[in-house]
Each structure stands twice: as structure tokens, then as C-alpha cells.
C-alpha positions in Angstrom: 76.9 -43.7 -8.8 79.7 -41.1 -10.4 78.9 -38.1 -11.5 78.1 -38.6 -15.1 74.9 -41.1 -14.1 73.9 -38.4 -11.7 73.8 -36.0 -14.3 71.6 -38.5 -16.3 69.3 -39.3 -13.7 68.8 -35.0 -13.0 68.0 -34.7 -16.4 65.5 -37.1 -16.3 64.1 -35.9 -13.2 64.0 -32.4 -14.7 62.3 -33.5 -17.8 59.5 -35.4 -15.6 59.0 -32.4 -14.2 59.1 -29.9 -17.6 62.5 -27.8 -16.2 64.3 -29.1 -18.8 65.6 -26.9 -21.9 65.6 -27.7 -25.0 69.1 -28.3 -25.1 68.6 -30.7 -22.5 65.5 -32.4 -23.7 67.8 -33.1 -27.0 70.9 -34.1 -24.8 68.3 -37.0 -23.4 67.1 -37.8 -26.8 70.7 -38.6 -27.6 71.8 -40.6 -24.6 68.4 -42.5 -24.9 69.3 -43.5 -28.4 73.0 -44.4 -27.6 72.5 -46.6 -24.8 70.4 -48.9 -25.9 67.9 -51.2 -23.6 70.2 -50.5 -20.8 68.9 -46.9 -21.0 65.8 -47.4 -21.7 65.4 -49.8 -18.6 67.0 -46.9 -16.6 64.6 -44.2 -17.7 61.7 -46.1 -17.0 63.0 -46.8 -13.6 63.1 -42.8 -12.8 59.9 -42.6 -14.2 57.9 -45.6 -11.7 60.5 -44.4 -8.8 59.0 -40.4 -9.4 55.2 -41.3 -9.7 55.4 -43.8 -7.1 57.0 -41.6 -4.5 54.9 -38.6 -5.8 51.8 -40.5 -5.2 53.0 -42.0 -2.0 53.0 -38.3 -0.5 56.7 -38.6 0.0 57.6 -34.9 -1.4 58.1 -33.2 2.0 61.4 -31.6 2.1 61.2 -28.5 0.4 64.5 -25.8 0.1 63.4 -23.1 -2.7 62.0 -24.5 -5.7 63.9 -28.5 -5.0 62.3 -31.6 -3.8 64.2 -34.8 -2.2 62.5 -37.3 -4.3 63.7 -41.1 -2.5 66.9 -39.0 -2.0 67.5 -37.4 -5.6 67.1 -33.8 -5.8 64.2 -33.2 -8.1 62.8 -29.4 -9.5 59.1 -28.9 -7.3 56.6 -30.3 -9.8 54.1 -27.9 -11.0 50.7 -29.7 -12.6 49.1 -32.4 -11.3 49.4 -36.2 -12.3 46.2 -37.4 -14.6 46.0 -41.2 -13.3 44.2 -42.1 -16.8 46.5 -43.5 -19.3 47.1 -40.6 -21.4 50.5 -39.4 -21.9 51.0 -35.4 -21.7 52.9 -33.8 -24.7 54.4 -30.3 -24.3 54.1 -28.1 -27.0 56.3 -27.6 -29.8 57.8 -24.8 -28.6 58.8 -26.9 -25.5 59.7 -30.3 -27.1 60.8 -29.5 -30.5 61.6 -33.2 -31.1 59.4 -35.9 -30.9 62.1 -38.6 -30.4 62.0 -39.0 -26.2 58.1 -38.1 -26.7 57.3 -40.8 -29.1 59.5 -43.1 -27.6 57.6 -42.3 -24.0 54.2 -43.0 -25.5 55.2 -45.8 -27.5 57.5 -46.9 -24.6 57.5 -50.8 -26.5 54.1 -50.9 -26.1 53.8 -49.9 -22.4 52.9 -46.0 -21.8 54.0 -43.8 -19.6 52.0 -40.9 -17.7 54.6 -37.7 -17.3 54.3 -33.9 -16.5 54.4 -31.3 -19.5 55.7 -28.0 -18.0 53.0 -25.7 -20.0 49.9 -26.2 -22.4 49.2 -29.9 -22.1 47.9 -32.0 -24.8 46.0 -34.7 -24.2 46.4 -37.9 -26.0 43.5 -40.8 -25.5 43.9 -43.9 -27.6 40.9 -45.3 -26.0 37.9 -45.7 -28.9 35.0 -47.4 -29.0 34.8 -50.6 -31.1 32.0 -51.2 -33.5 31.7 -54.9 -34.5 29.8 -55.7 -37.8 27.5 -58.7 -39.1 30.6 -60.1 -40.9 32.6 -60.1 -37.8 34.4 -57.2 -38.9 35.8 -54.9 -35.9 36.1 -51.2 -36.7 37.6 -48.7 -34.2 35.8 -46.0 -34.7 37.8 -42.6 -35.6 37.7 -38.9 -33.8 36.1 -37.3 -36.7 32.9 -37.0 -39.4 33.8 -39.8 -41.9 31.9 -43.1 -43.1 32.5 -46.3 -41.9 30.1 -47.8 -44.8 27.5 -46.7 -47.6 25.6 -48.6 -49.8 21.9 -49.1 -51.3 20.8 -49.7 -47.7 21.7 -46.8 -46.2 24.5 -45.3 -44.6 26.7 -46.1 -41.4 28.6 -42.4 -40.0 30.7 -40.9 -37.6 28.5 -37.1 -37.4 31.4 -35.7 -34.7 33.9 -37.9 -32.6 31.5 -39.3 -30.1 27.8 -40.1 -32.4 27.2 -42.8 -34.5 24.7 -42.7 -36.8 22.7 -45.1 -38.7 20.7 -43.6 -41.7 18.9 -45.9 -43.7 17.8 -45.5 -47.6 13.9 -45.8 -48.2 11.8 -48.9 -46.6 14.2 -51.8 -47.4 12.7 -55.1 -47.5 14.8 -57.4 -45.5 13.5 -59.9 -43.7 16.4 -61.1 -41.1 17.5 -58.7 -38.4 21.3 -58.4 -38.7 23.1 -57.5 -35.5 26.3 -54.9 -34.8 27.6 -54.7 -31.2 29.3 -51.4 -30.4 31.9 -51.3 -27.2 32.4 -48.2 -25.4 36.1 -48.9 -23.5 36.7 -47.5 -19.8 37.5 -43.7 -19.6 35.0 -43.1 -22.9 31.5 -42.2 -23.0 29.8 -42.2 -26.1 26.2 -41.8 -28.6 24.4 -44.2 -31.0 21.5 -42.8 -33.3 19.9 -46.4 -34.1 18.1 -46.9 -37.5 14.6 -46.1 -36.2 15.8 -42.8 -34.5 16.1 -44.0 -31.2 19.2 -42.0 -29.8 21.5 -43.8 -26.6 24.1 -42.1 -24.5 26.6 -45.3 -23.4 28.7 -44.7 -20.1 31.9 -46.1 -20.0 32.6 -49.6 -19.9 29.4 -50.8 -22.0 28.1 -52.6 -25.2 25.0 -52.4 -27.1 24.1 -55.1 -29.4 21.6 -53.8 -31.7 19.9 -53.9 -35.5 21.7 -52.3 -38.3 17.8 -52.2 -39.6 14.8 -52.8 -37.4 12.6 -55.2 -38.9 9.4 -57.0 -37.6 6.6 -55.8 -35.4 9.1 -55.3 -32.3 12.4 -53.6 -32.0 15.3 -55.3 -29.9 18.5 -54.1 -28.5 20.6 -55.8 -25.7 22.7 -54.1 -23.1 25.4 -54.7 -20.9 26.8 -51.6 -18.5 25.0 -48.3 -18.5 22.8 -46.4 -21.1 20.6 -43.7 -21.5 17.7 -44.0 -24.4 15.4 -41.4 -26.3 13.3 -43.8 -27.8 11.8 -42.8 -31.0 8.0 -43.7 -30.9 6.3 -46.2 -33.0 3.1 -47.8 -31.8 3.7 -50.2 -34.4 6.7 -51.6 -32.9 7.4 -51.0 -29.2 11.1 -51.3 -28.4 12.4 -54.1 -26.0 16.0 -53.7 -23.7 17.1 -56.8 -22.8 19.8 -55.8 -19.5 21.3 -59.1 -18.1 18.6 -60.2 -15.7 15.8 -58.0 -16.7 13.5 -57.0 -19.6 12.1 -53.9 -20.4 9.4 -52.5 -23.0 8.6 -49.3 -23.9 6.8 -47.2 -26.9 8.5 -44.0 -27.2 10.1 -42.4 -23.5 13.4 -41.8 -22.2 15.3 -44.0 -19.4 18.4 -45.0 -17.7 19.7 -48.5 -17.4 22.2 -49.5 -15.2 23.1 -53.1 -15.4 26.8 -53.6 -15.0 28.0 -57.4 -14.6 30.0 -57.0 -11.4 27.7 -54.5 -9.6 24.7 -56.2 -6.9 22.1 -54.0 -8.9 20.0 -53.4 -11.7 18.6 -50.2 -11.8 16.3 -48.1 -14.0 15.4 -44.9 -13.9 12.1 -43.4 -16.2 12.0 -39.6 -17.0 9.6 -39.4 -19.4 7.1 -42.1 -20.6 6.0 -45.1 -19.1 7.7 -48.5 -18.9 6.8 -52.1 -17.9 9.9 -54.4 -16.6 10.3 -58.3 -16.2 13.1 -60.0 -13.8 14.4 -62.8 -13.8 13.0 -64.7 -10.4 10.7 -62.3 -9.9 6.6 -62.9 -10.5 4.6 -60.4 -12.1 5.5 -57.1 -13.5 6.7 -53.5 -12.8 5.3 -50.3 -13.9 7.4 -47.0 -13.7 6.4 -43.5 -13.8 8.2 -40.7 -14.6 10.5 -39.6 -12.0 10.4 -43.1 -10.0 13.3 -45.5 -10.4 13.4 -49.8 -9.6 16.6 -51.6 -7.8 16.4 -55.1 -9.0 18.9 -57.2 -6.4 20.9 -60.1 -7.9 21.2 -61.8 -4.7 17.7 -62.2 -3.3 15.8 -61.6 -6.9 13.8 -59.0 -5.2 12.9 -55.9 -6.9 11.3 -52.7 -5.6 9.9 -49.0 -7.0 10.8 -45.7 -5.0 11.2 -42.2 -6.2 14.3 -41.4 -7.9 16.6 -38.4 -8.0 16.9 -38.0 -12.0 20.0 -35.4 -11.3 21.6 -37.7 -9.8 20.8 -40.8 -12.2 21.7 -38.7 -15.2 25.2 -37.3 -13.6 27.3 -39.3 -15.6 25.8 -37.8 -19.0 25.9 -34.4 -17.5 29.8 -34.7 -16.8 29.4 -35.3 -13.1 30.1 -38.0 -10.4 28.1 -38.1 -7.8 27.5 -40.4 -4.9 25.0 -40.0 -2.0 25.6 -42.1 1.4 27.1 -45.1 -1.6 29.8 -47.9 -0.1 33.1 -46.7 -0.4 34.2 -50.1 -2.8 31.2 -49.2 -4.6 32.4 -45.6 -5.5 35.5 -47.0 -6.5 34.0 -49.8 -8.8 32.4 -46.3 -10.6 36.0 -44.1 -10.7 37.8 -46.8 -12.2 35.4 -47.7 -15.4 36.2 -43.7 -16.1 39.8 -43.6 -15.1 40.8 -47.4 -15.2 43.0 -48.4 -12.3 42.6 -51.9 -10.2 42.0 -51.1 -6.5 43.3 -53.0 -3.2 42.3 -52.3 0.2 44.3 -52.2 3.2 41.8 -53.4 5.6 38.3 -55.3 4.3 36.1 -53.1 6.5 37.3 -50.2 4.7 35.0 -51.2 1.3 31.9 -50.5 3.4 32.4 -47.2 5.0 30.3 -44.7 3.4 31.2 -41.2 1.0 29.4 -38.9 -0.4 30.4 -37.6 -4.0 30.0 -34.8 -5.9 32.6 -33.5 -8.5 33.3 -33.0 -12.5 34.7 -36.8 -13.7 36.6 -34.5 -16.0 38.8 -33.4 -13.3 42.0 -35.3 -12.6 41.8 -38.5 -10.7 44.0 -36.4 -7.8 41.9 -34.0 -7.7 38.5 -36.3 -7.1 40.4 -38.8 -4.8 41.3 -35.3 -2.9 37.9 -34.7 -3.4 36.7 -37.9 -1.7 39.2 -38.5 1.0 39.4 -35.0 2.8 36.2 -36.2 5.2 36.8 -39.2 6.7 40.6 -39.7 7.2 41.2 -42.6 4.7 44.5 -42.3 2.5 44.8 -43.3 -1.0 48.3 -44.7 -2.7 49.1 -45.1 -6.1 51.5 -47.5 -7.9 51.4 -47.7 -12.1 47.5 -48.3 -12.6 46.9 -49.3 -8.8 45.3 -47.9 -6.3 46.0 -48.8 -2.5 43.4 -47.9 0.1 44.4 -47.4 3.7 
């Protein structure tokens, strides 16, 4: 390699790691614009050689403030690498142009994660997706505005994660009409249903529901995780249909957990009582406040214990946490918030046990460092893989 690709490749490397000037952020700009897919293919081949060697714990030789990154001289890195698909934008006073940033998180339709060197800006293109009676599909926006008003009522973003439905006077339809609302991975998000009912949706979910209640019982359908405040009416008790199970309610609040992929269906009452049907199972379960049941897929077998609502309602609250939980288990969780594919080393590895407890706003490094410190394990990461070993 002469001397002139060297100098390419160092202001790269110094740009991944926010060294660069602005002189030399522009210098990039212009060589990325002069030469063409060649270039581009070169760039992003700094950029998967730096994260993967990065992750890989392979920064060990330090002299002053330089790294030997796979044997290129790199500037030590100074912020930590968010594993979540957002790309990090320095500020204006630090990238003046927006030629190599747009082109990084456009990248031909493929992103790329980078380091800003001060005051990073994070930017999430994952929404959630409302779909409407007319099969209509509406990403919904990051601020107030109205997604539709007429002489029903009115359909409203109040803030960039609530929904609200606010109907005008009785109506007198007769046939329920269904939207479904999808909450992506790495988004949580709120629905205030047209009867009042408020539900918190953890990432990875969808809530088929009523734009109008109508009838003497009110019906929603989940698949993932929600939390409900269900608005009372005595009148009209409200029914959760989660995969294998059924639950009824008049007015309470409760989690339901009841992923696809995960061995469990499990509710959790706070307040209220509820009464539960499974599928294979004969008769039906009563909860009171503060108890919990585990419906299991395998053996359709379903029991009541006492539940840890902290720990149940974590996810709302901000939080992971894990007690004495299968380490493949925990992983299944991370990656619905941060969304990477995992592969294990070794098979026996999925059932060791963790414990967990940390903000799931914090990066995924710091949670994995979080999680890995007590028993040994090592984790690697590759683009939007995970290895376990």
C-alpha cells in the first residue's frame, strides 16, 4: 500500500474515532465523492475492520494516545460503541458538512454505527407502525400531530410515544373495526384505546384493537408484551386474547407477556382481579393482586405463585432485570431492545444462569459488561451479531 492510500485509510481511522479536523473531515468528503464505488467499498471496509476488531478486544497495544488496530495505527477511541442501529452525528461545530454524514447513514441503504468525538446525537429510525381498517399503514411521527379527524372522533399523536383515540359523542356503529399498531425492536411505546383503557407496549409487540368499542364486551388481541390500565365498565368487561390464553377483566391493571418464541405465558395482576383460560388446560384461574401465573407451552400446564411486580414492571420503568433467568433467555430479552442475532460457541452455554440488573438505556457494552464480569463468559461482536464464548 503507498503512501497516499495510507494516508486515506488514517483519515478514516481518525474520523471513526472523532480526531479528525474539519479540514480533514472535508478532505474525506472529497475523496469519497471522487472515487466512486471503489471508495466507497474501501470506506466501508475500515469501518467493519475497526468495530470488528474493537469488539473483538483486540485494542491492546497502547504508546500515548495510538492504538494498533489489525496493524494500522488508529487515535485511542474515546466513547463507547452503541450496538443499536443508530448512527452518531457530531455536532455542527464538529462536522460542518453533512456530505460523509449523510452518506454514512444513508450508506445505499445499509447504516453504519461510528464514534462522534463530542455531544452525540442520536438518530432512531425505528417507529411504530399503525395499520388502519383500509389497510392503510402509517408510521407514526416523533411529534403532537393527527393522523385522522372526522365526525367520529379523532386519531392523535399527544407526544412521540402516546397514541390516542378520542371519540366524538356515542356513535352508533354497529361493526367493530380493527387497527393493529406494531411497536418495532429497540422501541417501547403507549396506546390510549377509545374507552380509556391506557397500554404501555414493550418492544417487539402488536396490539390489534377497536378504533370504537362497540357491543357488550370489549376485545383486544396481543402478541409480545403489554402493560394495561383498564378503564372500568361493568357494562362491558374487557377481554385480552394473548396467543394461547384468554383473559377477562372489568377495570384493573396487568402485565402480559406472551412473546411467540419464548416457552411462557405469563401474567402479572397489580391491581384488580382477573380470571384466565388456556388453551389445554381445564378450568380456570383466578389472580390476586400481587400474584402472577406461568402458563407453559410445552406441557399446557399452568400455575399461580407470588410475583415480584418490580421486577415484572422493569421494562416500563427503564430497567432490565433478570433473577437466576437462562443465559439464552436474557439474550432473547437484550436483543428485542437492541436488535442483534446471537450464536453461541458451545450449546451448554444457553443454560448457564445470570442475574440482571441495569438501565436498558445504557449502551449494549456497557450491559454485556454488566452481565459478563461474574461468570467468565466472553461476548464478540460482528455487524449486528453477537458471538457467545
Amino acid at each position: 500500500m503507498g503512501n497516499a492510500e495510507d494516508k486515506i485509510e488514517e483519515q478514516i481511522y481518525d474520523f471513526l474515532t472523532g480526531e479528525a479536523s474539519v479540514e480533514e473531515i472535508e478532505a474525506l468528503e472529497r475523496w469519497l465523492a471522487a472515487s466512486g464505488e471503489e471508495g466507497k467499498s474501501r470506506f466501508k471496509a475500515c469501518v467493519r475492520r475497526f468495530y470488528a476488531v474493537r469488539w473483538a478486544g483486540q485494542e491492546v497495544k497502547a504508546e500515548g494516545r495510538v492504538l494498533e488496530l489489525g496493524g494500522v495505527s488508529v487515535r485511542r477511541v474515546k466513547r463507547s460503541i452503541r450496538l443499536r442501529r443508530w448512527a452518531v452525528a457530531a455536532t455542527v461545530a464538529v462536522l460542518t458538512g453533512a456530505g460523509l454524514a449523510g452518506w454514512l447513514l444513508r450508506g445505499g441503504g445499509e447504516e453504519v454505527t461510528y464514534v462522534a468525538k463530542q455531544y452525540p446525537v442520536l438518530i432512531d429510525d425505528t417507529r411504530p407502525v399503525l395499520k388502519m381498517e383500509d389497510g392503510r399503514q402509517i408510521v407514526l411521527p416523533a411529534d403532537a400531530k393527527t393522523i385522522r379527524e372526522d365526525a367520529k372522533g379523532r386519531i392523535a399523536m399527544a407526544d412521540s410515544s402516546l397514541l390516542e383515540y378520542r371519540l366524538a359523542g356515542t356513535g352508533a356503529d354497529t361493526a367493530v373495526v380493527f387497527h393493529t399498531l406494531e411497536v418495532p425492536r429497540g422501541c417501547e411505546f403507549q396506546v390510549l384505546l377509545a374507552d380509556g383503557t391506557r397500554v404501555w407496549l414493550n418492544a417487539a409487540s402488536r396490539l390489534r384493537y377497536p378504533g370504537r368499542f362497540v357491543g357488550d364486551r370489549r376485545e383486544v388481541y396481543l402478541e409480545g408484551e403489554g402493560y394495561f390500565e383498564v378503564a372500568k365498565d361493568e357494562g362491558a368487561p374487557f377481554v385480552v386474547h394473548a396467543q394461547e390464553m384468554d383473559l377477562t377483566v372489568l377495570g384493573t391493571s396487568f402485565d402480559i407477556r406472551a412473546y411467540g418464541e419464548e416457552r411462557s405465558v405469563v401474567t402479572t395482576l397489580f391491581t384488580g382481579r382477573v380470571e384466565q383460560s388456556f388453551a389445554g388446560v381445564d378450568g380456570e384461574v383466578e389472580l390476586a393482586p400481587s400474584q402472577r401465573s406461568v402458563f407453559n407451552r410445552e406441557g399446557q400446564t399452568v400455575k399461580t405463585e407470588r410475583a415480584d411486580v418490580r421486577e415484572a414492571l422493569a421494562w416500563k420503568e427503564g430497567k432490565i432485570v433478570a433473577r437466576n433467568e437462562r443465559l439464552e433467555d436474557i439474550f432473547v430479552m437484550l436483543s428485542r431492545w437492541y436488535d442483534f442475532e446471537v450464536r453461541y460457541t458451545r450449546p451448554e452455554l444457553k443454560d448457564m444462569r445470570f442475574h440482571l440488573h441495569t438501565n436498558r438505556y445504557k449502551t449494549i457494552r456497557e450491559v454485556l459488561d454488566n452481565l459478563t464480569a461474574t461468570k467468565g463468559i466472553q461476548v464478540d461482536y460482528f455487524e449486528d451479531i453477537i458471538y457467545i464464548r
